[in-house]
Each structure stands twice: as C-alpha cells, then as structure tokens.
Phi, psi and omega in degrees: 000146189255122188272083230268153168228101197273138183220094164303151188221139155194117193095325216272050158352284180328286180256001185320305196308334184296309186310288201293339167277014185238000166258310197281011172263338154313113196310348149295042235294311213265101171228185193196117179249148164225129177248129206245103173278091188291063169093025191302143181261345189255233183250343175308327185249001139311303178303322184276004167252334146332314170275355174280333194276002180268344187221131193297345159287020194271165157227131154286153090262129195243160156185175169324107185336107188227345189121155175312302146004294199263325167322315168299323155309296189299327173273335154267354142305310170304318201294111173316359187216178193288316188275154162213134183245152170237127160281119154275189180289316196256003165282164111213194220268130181254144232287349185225031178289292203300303155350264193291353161285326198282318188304278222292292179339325181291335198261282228228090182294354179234027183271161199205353175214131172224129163249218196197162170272182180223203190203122153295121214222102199279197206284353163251020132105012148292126194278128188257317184195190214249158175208152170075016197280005186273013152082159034283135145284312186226117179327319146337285210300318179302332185272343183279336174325292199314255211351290200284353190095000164302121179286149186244100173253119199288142117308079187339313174287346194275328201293136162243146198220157197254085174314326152278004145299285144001294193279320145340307185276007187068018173083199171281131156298057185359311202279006194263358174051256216259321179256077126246012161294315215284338182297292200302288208306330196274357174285333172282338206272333168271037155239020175051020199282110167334101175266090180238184146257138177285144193284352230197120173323126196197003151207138153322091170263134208257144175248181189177181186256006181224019159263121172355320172286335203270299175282340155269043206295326186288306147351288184274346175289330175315301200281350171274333203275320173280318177274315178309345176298305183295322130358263181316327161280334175287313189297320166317318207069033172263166171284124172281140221274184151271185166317284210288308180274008166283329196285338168278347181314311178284338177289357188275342225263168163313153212268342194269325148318332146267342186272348166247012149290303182298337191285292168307338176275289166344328146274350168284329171295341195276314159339286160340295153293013204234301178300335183307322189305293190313319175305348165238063188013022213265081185297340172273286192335305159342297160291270204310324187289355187261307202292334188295330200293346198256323174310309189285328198200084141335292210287337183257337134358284179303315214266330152323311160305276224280359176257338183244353154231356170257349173287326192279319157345300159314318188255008163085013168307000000 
C-alpha cells in the first residue's frame, strides 16, 4: 500500500532531517513525503529542498505563514494516496511504525484512524518515558471511549489516518488552534468512524523548550477546554457554544469551581515544568516541581506515573 507522509514545518531546522531520515528510513519503502513550509523564517526550507532534489519521493510545498492547521490541510489536499501519516518537524519515526500500523489495519479493516504509543525523547533524542498508553486498543475499548464520554486522544506524530474520510470530515479546524487533533479524532469517532491504536511503542515525542505544549501551555488547556465543551453539546444534541460564550460560561460559575480549575491547571503546569527538567537532566529543579506538583494535584501526578512508567512496565514494554 502506498503512503503519503505529511510534515507541516515552521522553524524546525534543528531536528527536521532526523524527522525525514526516520521516514525515508522505513522498513516500508513505498512512500511519498511532504514537507509542507509554512512561512519559515529560518534554515527549514534549505533542508527541505534538499531532500526533495535528492530523493524522489520528497514534494517540497511552500506557502504563507497561515498556521499549523492549514498547513496540515494542505498537505492532505495534496497527498497523492488513501493513507496518510502525520509528522511534526521535531518526532520521529521508529524503523517499523508504518510497517506495523498496515499489520494492524489488515486485523481491523474498519479502522479510519490508527495511532501508535510513543516514547518521550528530550532534545539529543534520550527516551525519558512511555506516552499514549490509554488506548483504544481494540473496538471493545472504542465503544466503551463513545459510550462513556471519554474524550479520544492521540499522538499526533503516531496516526495514519483514511484521508478521505478525514477530508469528508472537513479536516483540521483552524480555530481549535494547539487541539485541533483532539478536535478532528472525536468528531469522526461520533460519525462513527473506528479509532484504534497500536499496542506498541512506535515514534518519538521530543519535548523541549521550545514545542508548542510547553510555550503555550495555557492556550491549549483553554482550547482542549472548549473543544471538549463542544463534544459534549454535540453529543447531548445541544448547540455548541462559540469561544466567546464559553468563556462567560466559565466566568459564571462558582468561585470554588474556579477555584479548583486553577488549582488543577497549576498543577499540571508544575508537572509539565517538572518533565522539562528531567529532559535536561536538571534533578533538583526536578524534585522540587514533582513535589510542588503532587502537593497541588496528586492525582495527576499518579496518573502520569503509572501510565509512563509502571504501566509500560506492567505489560512488559
């Protein structure tokens, strides 16, 4: 089967060649990359016409600075095949991740999104813990996801996704900004469209001080905050709120609701600074932000543990 592999790009110089050698490097050869330039300012579009004029499955494509969003649009308005996999500039690809999405896809033939676990990796590409373990694994796991209200989340760099669906479905949503994955997968999945996952570690997510969950962190909890609002009125069969009237919603609510919203995003933040540390080996900074962080939000503390390191463990990862 033939593959298209799209990688919005803006800024990434740095780790871009690794993300296109972790592609043209797949025990899956028939494949086809697009690197997609959003406006770069930096050395990304040297590197990227260097690899379209050295290897023929590279596609170059430029445009304006317009957003991740439409970059990603763009590259599956282009892509020449039914699959499609998604990259960032700074993941990558472990040598039998496309390989073993086509095995699972052959076991479940009605799946339209396949993600994959990952590995975290801080920026010279040391794996610090496990990601993406909650699954769906299996159509059981998916239905109970719908049935319960469980929002359905990705690695963004792990999908190969059934590009005319995706494109049915109208794609990425600009306005969901930093979720608009998180946007896209639950609306297919309530068009009832098969979501699963692979079992198995199978790409590289880089943290760093300068990706997008780290410097926008407040941002994107708004907008994970909204499109799940919006989820949930859809599922009800309510009118989903715009921006603007979510945010008075919250601004309506009781002060101890807010006040433990904030209480939890503070602690997720401190977490967050707490993993940068271990990725830059910096072990005091490390202990005080886990300690501040498990004092303010225990639970997500635990639950963070036990999904990147006693689980992979558990299941022999």
């Amino acid at each position: 089967m033939k593959i298209s592999v799209v990688i919005p790009v803006y800024n990434g110089d740095r780790f871009l060649p690794e993300a296109i050698e972790s592609v043209l490097g797949q025990s899956h050869q028939d494949v086809e990359i697009l690197l997609v330039d959003d406006g770069s300012t930096d050395g990304s579009q040297g590197v990227m016409k260097r690899y379209a004029r050295l290897d023929k499955r590279v596609r170059f494509i430029a445009q304006e600075n317009r957003g991740r969003c439409e970059a990603a649009n763009r590259g599956l308005e282009e892509a020449r095949f039914d699959w499609v996999a998604r990259l960032d500039a700074d993941d990558v690809f472990l040598p039998r991740k496309i390989e073993r999405q086509l095995q699972y896809l052959a076991e479940h033939p009605g799946a339209r999104v396949i993600g994959t676990l990952g590995c975290f990796i801080n920026e010279e590409g040391r794996r610090l813990g496990f990601i993406g373990t909650a699954g769906p694994f299996d159509e059981k796991d998916f239905r109970k996801f719908v049935e319960n209200g469980v929002p359905l989340r990705f690695i963004h760099s792990s999908v190969l996704m059934h590009r005319p669906t995706v494109l049915d479905a109208g794609g990425y949503r600009p306005e969901f900004r930093q979720v608009e994955d998180t946007d896209l997968w639950n609306r297919l999945a309530e068009k009832g469209h098969l979501l699963l996952t692979v079992p198995e570690p199978l790409v590289l997510y880089r943290i760093h001080g300068r990706s997008v969950s780290i410097k926008r962190k407040k941002e994107q909890e708004l907008y994970d905050a909204w499109a799940l609002e919006r989820m949930r009125r859809r599922r009800r069969g309510e009118e989903e709120p715009s921006l603007a009237d979510f945010l008075s919603e919250q601004e309506r609510r009781p002060w101890y609701e807010k006040a433990d919203s904030r209480r939890r995003y503070t602690g997720e933040a401190l977490y967050q600074k707490a993993a940068l540390c271990y990725a830059e080996g910096d072990f005091i900074g490390l202990s005080f932000l886990l300690a501040a962080a498990a004092a303010v939000h225990p639970s997500h503390v635990l639950r963070r543990i036990y999904g990147r390191k006693i689980y992979p463990l558990l299941r022999g990862l």
